[in-house]
C-alpha positions as CSV (number, residue, x, y, z in Angstrom):
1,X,63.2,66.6,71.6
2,X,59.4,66.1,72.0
3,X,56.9,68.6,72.9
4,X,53.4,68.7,73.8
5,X,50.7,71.0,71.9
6,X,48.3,72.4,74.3
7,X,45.0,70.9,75.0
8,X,42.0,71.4,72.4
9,X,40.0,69.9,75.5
10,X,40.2,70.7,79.6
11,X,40.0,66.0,80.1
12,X,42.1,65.5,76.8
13,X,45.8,64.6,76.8
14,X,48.4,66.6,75.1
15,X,49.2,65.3,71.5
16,X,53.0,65.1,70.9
17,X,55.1,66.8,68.3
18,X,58.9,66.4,67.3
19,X,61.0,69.1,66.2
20,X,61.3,67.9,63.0
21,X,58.0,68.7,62.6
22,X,58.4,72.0,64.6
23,X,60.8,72.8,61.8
24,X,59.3,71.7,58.4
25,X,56.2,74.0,59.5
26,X,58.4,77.1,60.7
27,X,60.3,76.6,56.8
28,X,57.3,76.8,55.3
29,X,55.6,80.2,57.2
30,X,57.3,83.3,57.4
31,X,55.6,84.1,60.9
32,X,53.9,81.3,62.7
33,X,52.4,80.7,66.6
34,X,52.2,77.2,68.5
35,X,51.2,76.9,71.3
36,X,52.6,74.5,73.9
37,X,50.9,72.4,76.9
38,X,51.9,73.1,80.3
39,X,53.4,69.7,80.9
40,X,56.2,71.3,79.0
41,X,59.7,71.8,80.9
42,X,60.8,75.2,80.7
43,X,64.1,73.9,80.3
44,X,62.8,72.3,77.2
45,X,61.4,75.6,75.8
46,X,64.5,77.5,76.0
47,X,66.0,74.8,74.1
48,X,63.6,75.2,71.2
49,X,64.4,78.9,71.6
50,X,68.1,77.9,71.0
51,X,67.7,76.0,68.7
52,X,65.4,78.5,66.4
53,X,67.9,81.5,67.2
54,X,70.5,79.6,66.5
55,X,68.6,79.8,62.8
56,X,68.9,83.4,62.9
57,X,64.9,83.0,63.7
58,X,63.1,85.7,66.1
59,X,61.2,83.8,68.5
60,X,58.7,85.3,71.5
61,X,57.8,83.1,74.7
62,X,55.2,83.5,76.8
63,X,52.7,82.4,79.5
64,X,49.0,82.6,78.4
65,X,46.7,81.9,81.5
66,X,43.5,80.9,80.5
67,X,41.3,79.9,83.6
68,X,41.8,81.4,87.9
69,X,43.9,78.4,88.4
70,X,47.2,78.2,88.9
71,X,47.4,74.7,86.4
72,X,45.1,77.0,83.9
73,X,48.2,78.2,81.5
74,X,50.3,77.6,78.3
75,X,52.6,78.7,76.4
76,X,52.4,80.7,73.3
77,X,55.6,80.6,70.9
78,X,55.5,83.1,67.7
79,X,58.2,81.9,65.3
80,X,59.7,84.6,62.5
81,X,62.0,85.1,60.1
């Protein structure tokens, strides 16, 4: 599964991550935050939700909205153990 990290920039693309790297970075932090493009599929969010409880990991969702338009958003994940 690839996922998108949001945007440092409002013209710059998403850069890609796999969850391979998802997970050496959650291993290596007791409590860590990424946060997520809106290019994102929801579907593919709950998967990484899944996939993290599944690891007997807490994990939080949600939208942060960071401009008055409806495309102005992304998604913050906080990872723990």
């Amino acid at each position: 599964m690839d996922l998108k990290f949001a945007r440092t920039d409002l013209e710059a693309k998403p850069k890609k991550v796999d969850l391979a790297k998802l997970d050496a970075e959650v291993e290596k932090n007791e409590s860590i935050i990424f946060y997520f493009d809106r290019e994102n599929s929801h579907k593919d969010l709950l998967e990484l939700q899944d996939h993290y409880e599944a690891m007997g990991k807490s994990f939080y969702m949600s939208e942060v909205k960071y401009g008055l338009s409806d495309n102005d958003y992304m998604y913050q994940v906080h990872i723990m153990s």
